[in-house]
PyMOL commands that place a pseudoatom at each C-alpha (Angstrom):
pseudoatom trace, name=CA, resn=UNK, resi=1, chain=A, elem=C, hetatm=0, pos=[-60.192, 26.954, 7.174]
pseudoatom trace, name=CA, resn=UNK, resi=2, chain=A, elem=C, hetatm=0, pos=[-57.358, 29.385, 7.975]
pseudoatom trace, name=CA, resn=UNK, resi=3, chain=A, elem=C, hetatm=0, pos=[-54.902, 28.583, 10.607]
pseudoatom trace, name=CA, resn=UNK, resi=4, chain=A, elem=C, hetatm=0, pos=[-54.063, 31.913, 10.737]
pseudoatom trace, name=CA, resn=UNK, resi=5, chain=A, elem=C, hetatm=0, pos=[-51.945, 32.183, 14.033]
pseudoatom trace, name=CA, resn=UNK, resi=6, chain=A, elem=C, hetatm=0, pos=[-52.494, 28.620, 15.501]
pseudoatom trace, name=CA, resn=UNK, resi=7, chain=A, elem=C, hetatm=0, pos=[-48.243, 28.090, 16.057]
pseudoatom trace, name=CA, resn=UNK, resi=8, chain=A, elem=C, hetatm=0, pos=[-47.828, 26.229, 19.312]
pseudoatom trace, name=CA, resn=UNK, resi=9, chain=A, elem=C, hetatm=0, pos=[-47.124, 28.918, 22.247]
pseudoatom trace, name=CA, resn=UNK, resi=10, chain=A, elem=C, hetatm=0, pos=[-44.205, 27.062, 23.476]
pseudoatom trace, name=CA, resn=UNK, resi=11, chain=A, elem=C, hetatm=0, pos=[-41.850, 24.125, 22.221]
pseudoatom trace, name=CA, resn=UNK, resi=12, chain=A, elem=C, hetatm=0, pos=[-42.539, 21.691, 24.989]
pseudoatom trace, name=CA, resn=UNK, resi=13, chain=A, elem=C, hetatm=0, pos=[-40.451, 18.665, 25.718]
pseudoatom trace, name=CA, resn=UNK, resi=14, chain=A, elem=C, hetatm=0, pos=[-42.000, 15.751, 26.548]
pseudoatom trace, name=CA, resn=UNK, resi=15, chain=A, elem=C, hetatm=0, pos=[-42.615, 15.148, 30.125]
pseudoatom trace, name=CA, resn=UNK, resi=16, chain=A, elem=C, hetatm=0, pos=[-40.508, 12.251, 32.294]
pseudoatom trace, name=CA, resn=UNK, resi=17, chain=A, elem=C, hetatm=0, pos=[-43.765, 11.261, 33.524]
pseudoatom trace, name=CA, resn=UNK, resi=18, chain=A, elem=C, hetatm=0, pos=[-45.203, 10.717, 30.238]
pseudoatom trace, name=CA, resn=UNK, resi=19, chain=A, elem=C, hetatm=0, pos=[-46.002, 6.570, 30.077]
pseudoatom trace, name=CA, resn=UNK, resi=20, chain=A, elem=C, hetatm=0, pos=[-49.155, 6.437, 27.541]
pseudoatom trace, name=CA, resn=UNK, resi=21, chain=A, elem=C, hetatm=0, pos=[-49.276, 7.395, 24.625]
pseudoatom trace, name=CA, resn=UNK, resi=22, chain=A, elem=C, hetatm=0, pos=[-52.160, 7.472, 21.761]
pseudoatom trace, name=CA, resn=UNK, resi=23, chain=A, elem=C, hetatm=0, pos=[-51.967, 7.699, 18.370]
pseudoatom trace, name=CA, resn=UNK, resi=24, chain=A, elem=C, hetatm=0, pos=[-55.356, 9.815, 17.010]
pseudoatom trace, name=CA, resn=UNK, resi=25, chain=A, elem=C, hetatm=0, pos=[-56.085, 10.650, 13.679]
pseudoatom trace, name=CA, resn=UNK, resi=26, chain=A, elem=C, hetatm=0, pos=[-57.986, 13.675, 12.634]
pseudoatom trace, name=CA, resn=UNK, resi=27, chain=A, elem=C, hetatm=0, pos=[-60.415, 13.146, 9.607]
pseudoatom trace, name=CA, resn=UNK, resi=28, chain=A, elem=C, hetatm=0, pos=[-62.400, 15.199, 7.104]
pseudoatom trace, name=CA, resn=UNK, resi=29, chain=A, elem=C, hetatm=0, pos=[-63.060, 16.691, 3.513]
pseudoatom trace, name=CA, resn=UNK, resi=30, chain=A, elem=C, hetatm=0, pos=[-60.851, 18.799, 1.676]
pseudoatom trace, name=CA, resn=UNK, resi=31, chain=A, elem=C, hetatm=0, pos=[-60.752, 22.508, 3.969]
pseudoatom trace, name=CA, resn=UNK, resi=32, chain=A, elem=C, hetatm=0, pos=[-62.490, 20.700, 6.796]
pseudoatom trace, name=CA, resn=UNK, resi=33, chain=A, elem=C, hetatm=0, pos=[-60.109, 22.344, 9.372]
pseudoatom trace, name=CA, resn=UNK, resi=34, chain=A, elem=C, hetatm=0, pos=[-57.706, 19.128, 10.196]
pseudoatom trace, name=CA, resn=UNK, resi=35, chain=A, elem=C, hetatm=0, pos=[-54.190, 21.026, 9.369]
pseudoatom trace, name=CA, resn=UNK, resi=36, chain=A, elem=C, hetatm=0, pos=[-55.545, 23.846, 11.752]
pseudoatom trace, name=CA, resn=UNK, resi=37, chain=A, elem=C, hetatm=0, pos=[-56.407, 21.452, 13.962]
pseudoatom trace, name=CA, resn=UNK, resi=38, chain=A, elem=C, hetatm=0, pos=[-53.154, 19.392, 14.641]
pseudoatom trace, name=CA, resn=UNK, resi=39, chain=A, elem=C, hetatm=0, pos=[-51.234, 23.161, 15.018]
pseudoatom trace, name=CA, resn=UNK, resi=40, chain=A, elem=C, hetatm=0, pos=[-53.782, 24.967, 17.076]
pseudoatom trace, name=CA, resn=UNK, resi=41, chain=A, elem=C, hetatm=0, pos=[-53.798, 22.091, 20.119]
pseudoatom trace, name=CA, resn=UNK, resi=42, chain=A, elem=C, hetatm=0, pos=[-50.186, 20.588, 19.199]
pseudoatom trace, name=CA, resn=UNK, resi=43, chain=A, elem=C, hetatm=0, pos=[-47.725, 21.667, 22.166]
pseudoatom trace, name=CA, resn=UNK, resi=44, chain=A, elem=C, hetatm=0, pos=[-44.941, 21.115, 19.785]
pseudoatom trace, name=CA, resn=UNK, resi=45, chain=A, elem=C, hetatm=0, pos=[-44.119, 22.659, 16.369]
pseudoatom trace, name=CA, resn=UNK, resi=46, chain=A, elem=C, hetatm=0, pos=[-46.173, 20.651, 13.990]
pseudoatom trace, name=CA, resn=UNK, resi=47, chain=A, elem=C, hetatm=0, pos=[-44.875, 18.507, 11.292]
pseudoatom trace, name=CA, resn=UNK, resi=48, chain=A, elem=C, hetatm=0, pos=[-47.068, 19.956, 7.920]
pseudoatom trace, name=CA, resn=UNK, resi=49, chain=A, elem=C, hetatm=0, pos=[-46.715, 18.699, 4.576]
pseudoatom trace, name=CA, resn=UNK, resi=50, chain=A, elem=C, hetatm=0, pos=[-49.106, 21.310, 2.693]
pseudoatom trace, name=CA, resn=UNK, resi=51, chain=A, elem=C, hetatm=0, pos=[-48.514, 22.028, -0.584]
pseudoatom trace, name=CA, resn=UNK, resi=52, chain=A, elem=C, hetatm=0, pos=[-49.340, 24.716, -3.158]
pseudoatom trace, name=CA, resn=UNK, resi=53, chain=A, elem=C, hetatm=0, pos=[-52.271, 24.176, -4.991]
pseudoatom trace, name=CA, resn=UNK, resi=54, chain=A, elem=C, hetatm=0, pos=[-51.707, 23.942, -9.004]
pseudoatom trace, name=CA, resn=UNK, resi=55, chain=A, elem=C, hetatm=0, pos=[-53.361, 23.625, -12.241]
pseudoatom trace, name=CA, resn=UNK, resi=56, chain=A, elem=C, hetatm=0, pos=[-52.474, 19.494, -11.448]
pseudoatom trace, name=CA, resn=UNK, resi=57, chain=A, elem=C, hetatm=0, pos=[-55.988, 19.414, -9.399]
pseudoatom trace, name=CA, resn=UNK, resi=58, chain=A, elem=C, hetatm=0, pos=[-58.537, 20.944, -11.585]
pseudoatom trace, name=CA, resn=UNK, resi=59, chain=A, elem=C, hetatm=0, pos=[-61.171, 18.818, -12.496]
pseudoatom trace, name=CA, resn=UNK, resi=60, chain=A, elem=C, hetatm=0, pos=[-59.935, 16.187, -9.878]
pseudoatom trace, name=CA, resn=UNK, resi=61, chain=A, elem=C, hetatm=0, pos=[-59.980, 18.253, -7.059]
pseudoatom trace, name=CA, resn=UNK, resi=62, chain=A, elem=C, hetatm=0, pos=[-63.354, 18.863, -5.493]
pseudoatom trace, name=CA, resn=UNK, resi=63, chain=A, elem=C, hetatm=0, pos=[-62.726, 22.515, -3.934]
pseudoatom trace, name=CA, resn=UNK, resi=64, chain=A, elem=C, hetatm=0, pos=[-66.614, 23.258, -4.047]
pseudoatom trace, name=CA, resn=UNK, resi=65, chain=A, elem=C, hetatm=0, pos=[-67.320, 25.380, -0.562]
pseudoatom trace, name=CA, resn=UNK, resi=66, chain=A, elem=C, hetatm=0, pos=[-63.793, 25.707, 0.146]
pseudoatom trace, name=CA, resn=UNK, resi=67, chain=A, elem=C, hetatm=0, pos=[-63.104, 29.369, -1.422]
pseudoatom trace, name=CA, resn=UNK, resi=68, chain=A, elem=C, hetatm=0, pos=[-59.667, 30.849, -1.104]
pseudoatom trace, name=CA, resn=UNK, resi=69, chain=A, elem=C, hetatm=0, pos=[-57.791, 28.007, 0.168]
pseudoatom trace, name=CA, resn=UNK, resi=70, chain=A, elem=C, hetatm=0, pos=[-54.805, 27.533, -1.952]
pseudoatom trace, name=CA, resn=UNK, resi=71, chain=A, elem=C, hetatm=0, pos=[-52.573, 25.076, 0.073]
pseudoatom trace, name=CA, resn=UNK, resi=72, chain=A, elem=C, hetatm=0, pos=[-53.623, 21.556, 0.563]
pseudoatom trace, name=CA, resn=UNK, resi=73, chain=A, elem=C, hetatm=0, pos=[-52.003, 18.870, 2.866]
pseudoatom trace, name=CA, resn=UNK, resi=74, chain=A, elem=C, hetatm=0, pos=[-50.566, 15.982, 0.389]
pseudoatom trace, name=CA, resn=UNK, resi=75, chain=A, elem=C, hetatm=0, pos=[-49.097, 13.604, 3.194]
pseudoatom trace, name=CA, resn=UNK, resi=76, chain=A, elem=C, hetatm=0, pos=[-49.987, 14.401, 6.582]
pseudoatom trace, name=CA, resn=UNK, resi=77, chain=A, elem=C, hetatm=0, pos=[-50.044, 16.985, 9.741]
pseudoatom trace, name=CA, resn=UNK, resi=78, chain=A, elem=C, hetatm=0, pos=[-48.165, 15.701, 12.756]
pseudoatom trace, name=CA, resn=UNK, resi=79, chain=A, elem=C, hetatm=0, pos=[-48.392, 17.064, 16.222]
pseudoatom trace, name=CA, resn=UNK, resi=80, chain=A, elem=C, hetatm=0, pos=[-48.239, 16.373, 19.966]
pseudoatom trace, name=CA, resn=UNK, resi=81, chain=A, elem=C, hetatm=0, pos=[-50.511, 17.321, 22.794]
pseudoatom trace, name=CA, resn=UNK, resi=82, chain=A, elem=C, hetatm=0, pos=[-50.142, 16.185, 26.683]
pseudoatom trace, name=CA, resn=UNK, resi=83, chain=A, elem=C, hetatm=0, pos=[-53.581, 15.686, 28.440]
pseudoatom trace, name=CA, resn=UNK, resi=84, chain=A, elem=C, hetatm=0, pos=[-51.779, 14.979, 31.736]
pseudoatom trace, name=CA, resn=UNK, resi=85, chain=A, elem=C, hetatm=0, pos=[-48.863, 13.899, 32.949]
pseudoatom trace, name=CA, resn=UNK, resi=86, chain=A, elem=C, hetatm=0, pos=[-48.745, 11.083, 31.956]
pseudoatom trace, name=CA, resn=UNK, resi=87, chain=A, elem=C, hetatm=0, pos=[-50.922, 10.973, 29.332]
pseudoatom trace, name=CA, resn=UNK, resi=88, chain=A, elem=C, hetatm=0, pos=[-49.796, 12.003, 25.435]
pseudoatom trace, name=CA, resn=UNK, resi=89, chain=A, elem=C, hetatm=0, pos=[-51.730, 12.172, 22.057]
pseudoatom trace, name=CA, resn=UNK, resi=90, chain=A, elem=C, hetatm=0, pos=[-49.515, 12.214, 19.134]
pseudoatom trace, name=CA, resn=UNK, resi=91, chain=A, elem=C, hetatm=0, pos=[-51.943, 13.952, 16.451]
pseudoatom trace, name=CA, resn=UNK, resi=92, chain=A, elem=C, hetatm=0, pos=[-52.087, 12.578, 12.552]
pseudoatom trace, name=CA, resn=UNK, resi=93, chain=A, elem=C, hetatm=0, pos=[-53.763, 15.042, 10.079]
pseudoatom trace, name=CA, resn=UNK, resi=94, chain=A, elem=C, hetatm=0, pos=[-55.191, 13.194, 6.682]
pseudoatom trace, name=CA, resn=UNK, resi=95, chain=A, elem=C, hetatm=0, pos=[-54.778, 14.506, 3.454]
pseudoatom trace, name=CA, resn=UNK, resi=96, chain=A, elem=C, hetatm=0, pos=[-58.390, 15.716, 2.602]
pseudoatom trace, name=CA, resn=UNK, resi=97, chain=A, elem=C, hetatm=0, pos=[-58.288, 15.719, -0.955]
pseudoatom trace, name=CA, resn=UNK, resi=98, chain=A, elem=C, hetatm=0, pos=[-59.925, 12.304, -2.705]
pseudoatom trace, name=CA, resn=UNK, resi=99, chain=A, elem=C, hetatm=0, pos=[-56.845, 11.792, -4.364]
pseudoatom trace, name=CA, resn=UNK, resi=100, chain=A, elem=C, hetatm=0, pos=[-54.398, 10.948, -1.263]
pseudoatom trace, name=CA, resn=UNK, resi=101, chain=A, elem=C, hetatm=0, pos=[-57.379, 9.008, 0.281]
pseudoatom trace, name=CA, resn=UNK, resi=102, chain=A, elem=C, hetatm=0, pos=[-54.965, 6.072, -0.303]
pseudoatom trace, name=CA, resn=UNK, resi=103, chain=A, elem=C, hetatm=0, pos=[-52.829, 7.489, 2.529]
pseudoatom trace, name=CA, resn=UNK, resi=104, chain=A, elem=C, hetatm=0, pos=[-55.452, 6.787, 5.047]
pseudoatom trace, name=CA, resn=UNK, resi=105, chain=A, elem=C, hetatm=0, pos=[-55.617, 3.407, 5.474]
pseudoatom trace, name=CA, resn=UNK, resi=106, chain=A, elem=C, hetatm=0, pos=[-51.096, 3.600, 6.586]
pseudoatom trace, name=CA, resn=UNK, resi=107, chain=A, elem=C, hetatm=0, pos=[-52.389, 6.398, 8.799]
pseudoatom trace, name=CA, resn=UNK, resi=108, chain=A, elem=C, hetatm=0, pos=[-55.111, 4.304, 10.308]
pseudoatom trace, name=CA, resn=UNK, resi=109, chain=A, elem=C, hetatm=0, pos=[-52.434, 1.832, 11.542]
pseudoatom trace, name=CA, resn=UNK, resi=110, chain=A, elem=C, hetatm=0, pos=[-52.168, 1.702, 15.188]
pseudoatom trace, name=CA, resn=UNK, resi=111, chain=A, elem=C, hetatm=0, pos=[-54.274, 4.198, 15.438]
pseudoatom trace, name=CA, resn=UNK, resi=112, chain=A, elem=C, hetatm=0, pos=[-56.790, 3.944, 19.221]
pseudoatom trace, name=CA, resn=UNK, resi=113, chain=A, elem=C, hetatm=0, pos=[-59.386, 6.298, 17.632]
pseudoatom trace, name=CA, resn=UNK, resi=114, chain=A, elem=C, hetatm=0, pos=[-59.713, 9.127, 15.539]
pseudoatom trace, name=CA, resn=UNK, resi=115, chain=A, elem=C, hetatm=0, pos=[-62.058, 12.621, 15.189]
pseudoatom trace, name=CA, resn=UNK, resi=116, chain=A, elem=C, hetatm=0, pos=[-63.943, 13.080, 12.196]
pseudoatom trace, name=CA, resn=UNK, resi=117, chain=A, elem=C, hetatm=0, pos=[-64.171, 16.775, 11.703]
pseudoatom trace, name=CA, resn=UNK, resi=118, chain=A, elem=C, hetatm=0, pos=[-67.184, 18.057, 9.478]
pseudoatom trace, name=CA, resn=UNK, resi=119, chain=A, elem=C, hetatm=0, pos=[-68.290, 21.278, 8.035]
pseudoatom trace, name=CA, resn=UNK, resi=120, chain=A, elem=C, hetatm=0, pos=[-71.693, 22.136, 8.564]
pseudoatom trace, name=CA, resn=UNK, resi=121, chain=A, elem=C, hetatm=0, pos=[-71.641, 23.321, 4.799]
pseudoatom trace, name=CA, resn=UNK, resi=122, chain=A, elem=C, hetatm=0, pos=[-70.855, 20.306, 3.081]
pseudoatom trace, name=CA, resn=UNK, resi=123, chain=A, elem=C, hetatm=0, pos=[-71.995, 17.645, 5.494]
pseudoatom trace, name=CA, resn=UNK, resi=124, chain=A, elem=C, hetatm=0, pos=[-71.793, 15.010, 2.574]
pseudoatom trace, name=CA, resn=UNK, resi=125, chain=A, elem=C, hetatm=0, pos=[-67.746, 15.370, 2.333]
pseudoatom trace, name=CA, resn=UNK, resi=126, chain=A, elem=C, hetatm=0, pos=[-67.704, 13.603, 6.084]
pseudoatom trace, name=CA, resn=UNK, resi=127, chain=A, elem=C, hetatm=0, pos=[-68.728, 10.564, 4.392]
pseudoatom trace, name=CA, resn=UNK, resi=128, chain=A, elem=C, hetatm=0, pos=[-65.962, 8.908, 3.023]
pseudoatom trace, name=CA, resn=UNK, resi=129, chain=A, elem=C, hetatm=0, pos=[-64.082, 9.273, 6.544]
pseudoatom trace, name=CA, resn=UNK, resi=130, chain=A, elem=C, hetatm=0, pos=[-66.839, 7.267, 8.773]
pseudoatom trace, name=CA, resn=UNK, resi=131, chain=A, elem=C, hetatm=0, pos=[-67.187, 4.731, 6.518]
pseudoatom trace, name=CA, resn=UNK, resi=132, chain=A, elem=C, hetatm=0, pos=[-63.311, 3.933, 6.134]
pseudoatom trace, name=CA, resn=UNK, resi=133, chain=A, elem=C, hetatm=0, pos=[-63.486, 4.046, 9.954]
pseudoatom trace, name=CA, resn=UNK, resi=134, chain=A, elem=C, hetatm=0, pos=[-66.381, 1.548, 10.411]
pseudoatom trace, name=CA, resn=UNK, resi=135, chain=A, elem=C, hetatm=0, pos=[-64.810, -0.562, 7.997]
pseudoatom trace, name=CA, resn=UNK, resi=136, chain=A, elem=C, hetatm=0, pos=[-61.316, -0.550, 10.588]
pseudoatom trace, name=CA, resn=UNK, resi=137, chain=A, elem=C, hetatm=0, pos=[-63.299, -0.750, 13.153]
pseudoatom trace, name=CA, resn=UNK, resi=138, chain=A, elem=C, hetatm=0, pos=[-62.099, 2.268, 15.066]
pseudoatom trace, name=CA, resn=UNK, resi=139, chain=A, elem=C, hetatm=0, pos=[-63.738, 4.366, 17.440]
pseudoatom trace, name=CA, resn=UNK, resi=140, chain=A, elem=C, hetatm=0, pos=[-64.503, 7.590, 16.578]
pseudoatom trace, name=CA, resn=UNK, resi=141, chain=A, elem=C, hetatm=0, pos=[-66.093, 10.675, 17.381]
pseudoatom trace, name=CA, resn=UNK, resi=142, chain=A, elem=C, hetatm=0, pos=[-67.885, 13.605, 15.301]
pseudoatom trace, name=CA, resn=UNK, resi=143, chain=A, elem=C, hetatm=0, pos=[-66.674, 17.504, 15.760]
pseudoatom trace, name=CA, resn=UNK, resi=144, chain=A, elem=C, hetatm=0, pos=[-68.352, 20.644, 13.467]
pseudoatom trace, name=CA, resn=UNK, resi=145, chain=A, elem=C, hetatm=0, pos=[-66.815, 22.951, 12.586]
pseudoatom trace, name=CA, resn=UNK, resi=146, chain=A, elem=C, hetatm=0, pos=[-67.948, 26.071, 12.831]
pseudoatom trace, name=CA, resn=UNK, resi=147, chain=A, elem=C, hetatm=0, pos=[-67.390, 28.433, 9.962]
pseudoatom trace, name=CA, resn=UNK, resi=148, chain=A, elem=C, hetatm=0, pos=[-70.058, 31.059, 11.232]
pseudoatom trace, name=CA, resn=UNK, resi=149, chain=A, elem=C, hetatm=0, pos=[-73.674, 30.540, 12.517]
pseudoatom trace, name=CA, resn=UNK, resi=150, chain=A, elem=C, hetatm=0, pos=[-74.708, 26.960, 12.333]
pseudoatom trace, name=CA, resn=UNK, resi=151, chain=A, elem=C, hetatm=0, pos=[-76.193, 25.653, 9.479]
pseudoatom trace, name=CA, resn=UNK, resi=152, chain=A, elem=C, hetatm=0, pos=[-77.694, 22.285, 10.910]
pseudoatom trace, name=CA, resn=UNK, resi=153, chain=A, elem=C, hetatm=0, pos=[-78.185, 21.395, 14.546]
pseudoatom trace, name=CA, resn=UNK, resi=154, chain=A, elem=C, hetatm=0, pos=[-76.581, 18.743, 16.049]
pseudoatom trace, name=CA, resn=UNK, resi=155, chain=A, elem=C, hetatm=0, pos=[-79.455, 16.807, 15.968]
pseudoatom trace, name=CA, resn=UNK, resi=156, chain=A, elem=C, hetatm=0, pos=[-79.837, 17.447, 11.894]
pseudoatom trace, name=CA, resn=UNK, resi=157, chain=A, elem=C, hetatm=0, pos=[-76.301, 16.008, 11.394]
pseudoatom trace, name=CA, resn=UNK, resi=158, chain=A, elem=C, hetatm=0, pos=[-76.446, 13.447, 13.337]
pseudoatom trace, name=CA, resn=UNK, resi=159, chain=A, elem=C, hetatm=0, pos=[-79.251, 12.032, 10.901]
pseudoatom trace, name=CA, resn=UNK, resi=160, chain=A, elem=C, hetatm=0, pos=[-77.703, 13.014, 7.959]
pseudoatom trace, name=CA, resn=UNK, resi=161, chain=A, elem=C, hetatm=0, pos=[-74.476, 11.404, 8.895]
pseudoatom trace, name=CA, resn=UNK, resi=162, chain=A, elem=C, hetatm=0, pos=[-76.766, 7.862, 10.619]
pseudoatom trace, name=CA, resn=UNK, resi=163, chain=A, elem=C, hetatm=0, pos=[-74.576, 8.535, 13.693]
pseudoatom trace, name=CA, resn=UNK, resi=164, chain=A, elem=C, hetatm=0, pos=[-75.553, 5.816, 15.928]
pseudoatom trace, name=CA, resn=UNK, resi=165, chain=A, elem=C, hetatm=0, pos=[-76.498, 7.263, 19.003]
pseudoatom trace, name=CA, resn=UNK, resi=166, chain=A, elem=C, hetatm=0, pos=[-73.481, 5.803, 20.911]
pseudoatom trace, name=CA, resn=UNK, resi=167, chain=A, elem=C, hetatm=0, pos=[-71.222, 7.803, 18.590]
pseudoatom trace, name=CA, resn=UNK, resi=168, chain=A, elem=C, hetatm=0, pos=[-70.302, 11.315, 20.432]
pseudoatom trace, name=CA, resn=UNK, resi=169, chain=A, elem=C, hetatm=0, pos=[-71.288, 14.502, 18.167]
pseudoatom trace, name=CA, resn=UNK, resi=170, chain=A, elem=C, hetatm=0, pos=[-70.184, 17.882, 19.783]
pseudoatom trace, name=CA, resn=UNK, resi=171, chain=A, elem=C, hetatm=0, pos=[-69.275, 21.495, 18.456]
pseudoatom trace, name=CA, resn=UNK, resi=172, chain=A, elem=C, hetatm=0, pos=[-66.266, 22.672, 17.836]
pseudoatom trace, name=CA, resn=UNK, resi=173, chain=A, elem=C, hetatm=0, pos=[-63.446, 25.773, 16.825]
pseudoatom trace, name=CA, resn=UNK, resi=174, chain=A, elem=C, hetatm=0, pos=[-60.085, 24.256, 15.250]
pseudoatom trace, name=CA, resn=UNK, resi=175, chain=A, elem=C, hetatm=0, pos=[-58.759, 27.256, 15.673]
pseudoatom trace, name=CA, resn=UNK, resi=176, chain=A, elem=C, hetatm=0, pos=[-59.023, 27.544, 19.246]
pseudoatom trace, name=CA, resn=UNK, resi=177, chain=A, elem=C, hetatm=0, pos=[-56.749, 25.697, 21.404]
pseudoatom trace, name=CA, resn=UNK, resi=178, chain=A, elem=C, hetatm=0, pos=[-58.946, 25.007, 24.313]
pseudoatom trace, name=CA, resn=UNK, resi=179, chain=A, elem=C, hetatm=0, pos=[-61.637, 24.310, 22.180]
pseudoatom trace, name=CA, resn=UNK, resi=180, chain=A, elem=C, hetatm=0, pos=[-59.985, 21.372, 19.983]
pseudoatom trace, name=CA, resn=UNK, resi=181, chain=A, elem=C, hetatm=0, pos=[-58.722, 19.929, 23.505]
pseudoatom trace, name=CA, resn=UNK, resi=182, chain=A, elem=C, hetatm=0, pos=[-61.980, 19.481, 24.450]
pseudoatom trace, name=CA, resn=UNK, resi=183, chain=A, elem=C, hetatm=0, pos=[-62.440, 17.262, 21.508]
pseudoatom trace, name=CA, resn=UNK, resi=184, chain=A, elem=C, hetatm=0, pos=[-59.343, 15.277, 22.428]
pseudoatom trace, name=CA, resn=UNK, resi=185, chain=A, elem=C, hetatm=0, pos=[-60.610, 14.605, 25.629]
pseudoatom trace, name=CA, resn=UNK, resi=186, chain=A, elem=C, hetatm=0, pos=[-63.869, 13.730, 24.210]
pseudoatom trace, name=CA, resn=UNK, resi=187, chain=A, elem=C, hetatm=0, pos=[-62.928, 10.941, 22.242]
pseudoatom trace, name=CA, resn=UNK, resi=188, chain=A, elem=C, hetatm=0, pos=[-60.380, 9.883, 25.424]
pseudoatom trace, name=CA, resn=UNK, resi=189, chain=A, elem=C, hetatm=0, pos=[-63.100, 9.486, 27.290]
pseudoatom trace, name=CA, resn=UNK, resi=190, chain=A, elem=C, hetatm=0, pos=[-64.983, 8.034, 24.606]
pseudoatom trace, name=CA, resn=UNK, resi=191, chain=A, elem=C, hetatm=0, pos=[-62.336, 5.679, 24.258]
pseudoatom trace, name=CA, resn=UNK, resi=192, chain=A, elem=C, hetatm=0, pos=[-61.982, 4.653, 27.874]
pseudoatom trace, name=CA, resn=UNK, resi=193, chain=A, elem=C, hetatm=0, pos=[-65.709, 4.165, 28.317]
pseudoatom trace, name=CA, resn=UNK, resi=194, chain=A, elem=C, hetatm=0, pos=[-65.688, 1.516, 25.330]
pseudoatom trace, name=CA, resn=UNK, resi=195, chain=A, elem=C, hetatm=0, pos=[-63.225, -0.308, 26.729]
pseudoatom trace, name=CA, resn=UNK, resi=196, chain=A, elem=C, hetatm=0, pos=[-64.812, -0.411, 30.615]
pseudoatom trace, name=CA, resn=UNK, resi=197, chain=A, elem=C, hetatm=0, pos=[-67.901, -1.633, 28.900]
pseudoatom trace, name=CA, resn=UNK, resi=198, chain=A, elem=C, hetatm=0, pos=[-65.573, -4.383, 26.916]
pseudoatom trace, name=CA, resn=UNK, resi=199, chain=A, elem=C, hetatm=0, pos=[-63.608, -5.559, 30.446]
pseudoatom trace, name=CA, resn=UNK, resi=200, chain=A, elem=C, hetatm=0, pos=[-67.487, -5.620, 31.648]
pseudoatom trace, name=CA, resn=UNK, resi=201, chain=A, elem=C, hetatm=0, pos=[-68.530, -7.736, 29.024]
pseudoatom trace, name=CA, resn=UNK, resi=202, chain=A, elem=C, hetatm=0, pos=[-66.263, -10.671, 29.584]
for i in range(1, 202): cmd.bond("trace and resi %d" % i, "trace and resi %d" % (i + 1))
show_as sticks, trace
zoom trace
């Protein structure tokens, strides 16, 4: 997806107040929208580690659905987004190509939760990603993408994807600042109800 003009409006410093901080990792297929992601919401200049695409990728690569993108991230996106005042994401962007996969479990370290971002096109590439998270057992929740009129409902992709109900599934713009905050807060909350229902539990 194109990040076109996602640079943060302002170079923030971190506030005094700040005392919590969360380390969330956005997850995907290649072209997904993670890299515009991490720079639309990040209140900081993001750290990006894209890379030309080259002749090295073809026949490895799966580009399928992804036309015109010619940059692809081969580490990771970092960024930084206060909810509140006291409260602080810092944002981890996986490489979305299969072969820097092996970068995800390091990212995964420490890591509270994460977003799995999916396009509605290629519903399939979102695969990989949940089942690396089930397998850490992080939380997670599900955000499309939209690349134009919807292609599935909700609903649809939740099936395709055997999201257990539990698991949060809402729409989304990674361009749009407002919009990927809302997923942010999604998962924090998300994340805070699991744990209630933990403290409850014992």
């Amino acid at each position: 997806m194109d990040s076109g003009n996602c640079e943060p409006p302002v170079r923030a410093p971190l506030a005094d107040t700040a005392d919590e901080g969360l380390k969330i990792v956005i997850v995907g297929g290649f072209g997904v929208g993670k890299t515009t992601m991490v720079r639309s919401v990040s209140e900081i200049r993001p750290l990006n580690t894209e890379e030309t695409m080259t002749q090295a990728g073809v026949g490895i690569d799966e580009t399928a659905g992804a036309d015109g993108k010619v940059t692809t991230t081969v580490a990771f996106d970092f960024g930084r987004i206060s909810l509140n005042a006291r409260m602080v994401l810092y944002l981890f962007g996986a490489p979305g190509q299969e072969r820097f996969w092996f970068l995800w479990d390091r990212l995964f370290s420490g890591t509270l939760g994460a977003v799995v971002l999916v396009d509605p096109r290629r519903v399939a590439d979102s695969w990989y990603a949940i089942d690396r998270l089930e397998h850490h057992g992080l939380p997670f929740v599900v955000a499309r993408n939209n690349f134009g009129p919807p292609v599935h409902s909700l609903d649809q992709i939740r099936d395709a994807l055997t999201l257990d109900d539990a698991v949060p599934l809402i729409d989304c713009d990674a361009r749009d600042r407002e919009s990927g905050k809302t997923v942010l807060i999604t998962l924090v909350d998300h994340l805070y109800a699991l744990s209630r229902a933990q403290e409850m539990a014992t």
